[in-house]
C-alpha positions in Angstrom: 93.3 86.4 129.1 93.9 85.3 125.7 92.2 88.6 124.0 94.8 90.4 126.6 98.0 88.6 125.2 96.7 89.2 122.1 96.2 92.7 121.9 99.3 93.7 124.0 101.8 91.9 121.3 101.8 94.4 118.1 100.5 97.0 120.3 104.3 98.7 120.4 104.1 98.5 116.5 100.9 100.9 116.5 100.7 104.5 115.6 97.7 106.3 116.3 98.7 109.0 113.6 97.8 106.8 111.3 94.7 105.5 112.2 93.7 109.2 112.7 95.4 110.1 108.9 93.8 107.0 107.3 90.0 108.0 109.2 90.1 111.6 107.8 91.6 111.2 104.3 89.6 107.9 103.5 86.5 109.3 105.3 86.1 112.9 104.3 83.5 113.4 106.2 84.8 112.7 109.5 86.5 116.2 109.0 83.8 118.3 110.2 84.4 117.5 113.8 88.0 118.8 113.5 87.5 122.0 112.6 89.2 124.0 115.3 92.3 121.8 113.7 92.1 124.3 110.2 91.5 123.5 107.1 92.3 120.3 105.1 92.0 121.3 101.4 93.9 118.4 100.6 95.7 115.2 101.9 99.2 116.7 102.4 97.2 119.6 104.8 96.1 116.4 106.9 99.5 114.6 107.2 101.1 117.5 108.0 99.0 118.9 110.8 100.2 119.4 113.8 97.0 119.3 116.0 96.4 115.4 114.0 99.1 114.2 114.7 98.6 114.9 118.7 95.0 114.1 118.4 96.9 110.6 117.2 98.8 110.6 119.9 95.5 111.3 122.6 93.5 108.2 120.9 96.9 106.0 121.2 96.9 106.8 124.7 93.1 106.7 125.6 93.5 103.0 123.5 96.8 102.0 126.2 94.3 102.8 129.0 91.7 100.3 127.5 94.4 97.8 126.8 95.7 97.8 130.9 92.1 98.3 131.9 90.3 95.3 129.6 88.3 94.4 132.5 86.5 97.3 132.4 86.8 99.4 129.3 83.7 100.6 129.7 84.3 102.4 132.9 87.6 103.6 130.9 85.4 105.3 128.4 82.2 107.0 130.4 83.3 110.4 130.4 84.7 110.3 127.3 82.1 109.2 125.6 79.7 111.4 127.1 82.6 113.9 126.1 82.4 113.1 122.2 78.4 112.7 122.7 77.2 115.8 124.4 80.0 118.3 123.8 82.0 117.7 120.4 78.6 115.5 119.0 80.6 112.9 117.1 78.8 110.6 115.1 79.7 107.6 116.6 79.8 105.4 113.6 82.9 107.5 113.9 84.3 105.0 116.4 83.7 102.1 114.3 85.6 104.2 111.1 88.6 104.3 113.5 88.5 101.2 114.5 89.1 99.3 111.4 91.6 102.1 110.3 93.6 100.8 113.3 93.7 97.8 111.9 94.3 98.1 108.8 97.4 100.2 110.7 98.4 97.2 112.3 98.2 95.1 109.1 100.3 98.1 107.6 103.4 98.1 109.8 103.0 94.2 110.8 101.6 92.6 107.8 102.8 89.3 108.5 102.0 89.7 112.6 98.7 89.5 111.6 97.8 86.3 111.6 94.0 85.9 111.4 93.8 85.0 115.2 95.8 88.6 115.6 92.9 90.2 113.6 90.6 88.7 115.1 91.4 89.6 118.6 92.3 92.9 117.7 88.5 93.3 116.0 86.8 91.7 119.6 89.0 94.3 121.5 87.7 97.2 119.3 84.6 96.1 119.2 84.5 96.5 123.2 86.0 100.2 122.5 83.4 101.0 120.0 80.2 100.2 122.5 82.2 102.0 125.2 82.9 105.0 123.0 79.0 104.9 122.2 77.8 103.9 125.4 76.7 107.6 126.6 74.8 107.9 122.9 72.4 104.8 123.9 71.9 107.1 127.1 70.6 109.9 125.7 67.7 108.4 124.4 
């Protein structure tokens, strides 16, 4: 209950444009899977894409599910996973990249909401979206 409380607090505060900007400029190499999004010759072709800034907008909305579905985020995640696995092939190390670029999000627009407790409950929460986003990978073996 507590990780709940937690995580729904700053969630209004969260953009997931920015965790999606912050993945692909700090993390080049994440590109590759968005190709069919054009081409990013430099930072200012990434802010100002269209197609990233909805794909933002798809992970902040796949992350709401997670958050009114923490009893079972891994059931949230199955076919998305299998999704990212299987179809688009995403590393998913991926997940983990994204991850702490949420958080550093969070400590971006609410630096003094996040209190080390915050953090902390945000990182367990993740953590739980990261294995579920993976889940389908451990399956293929």
């Amino acid at each position: 209950k507590k990780v709940q409380i937690g995580v729904r607090a700053p969630w209004k505060g969260i953009f997931g444009k920015a965790a999606i900007l912050k993945v692909l400029i700090v993390y080049p190499w994440t590109q590759r899977h968005f190709g069919t999004f054009g081409e990013f010759p430099n930072d200012d072709t990434i802010i100002g894409n269209a197609k990233v800034i909805a794909h933002g907008k798809v992970v902040l909305r796949s992350l709401d599910k997670a958050v009114k579905n923490m009893d079972n985020i891994m059931g949230v995640y199955t076919s998305l996973s299998r999704y990212h696995c299987e179809v688009l092939r995403v590393d998913p190390e991926n997940f983990r990249l994204l991850a702490d670029c949420i958080i550093v999000s969070i400590g971006s627009k609410n630096s003094s909401d996040l209190t080390p407790h915050v953090q902390a409950t945000w990182h367990k929460f993740l953590s739980a979206v990261v294995e579920a986003m993976g889940s389908q990978y451990s399956n293929r073996a």
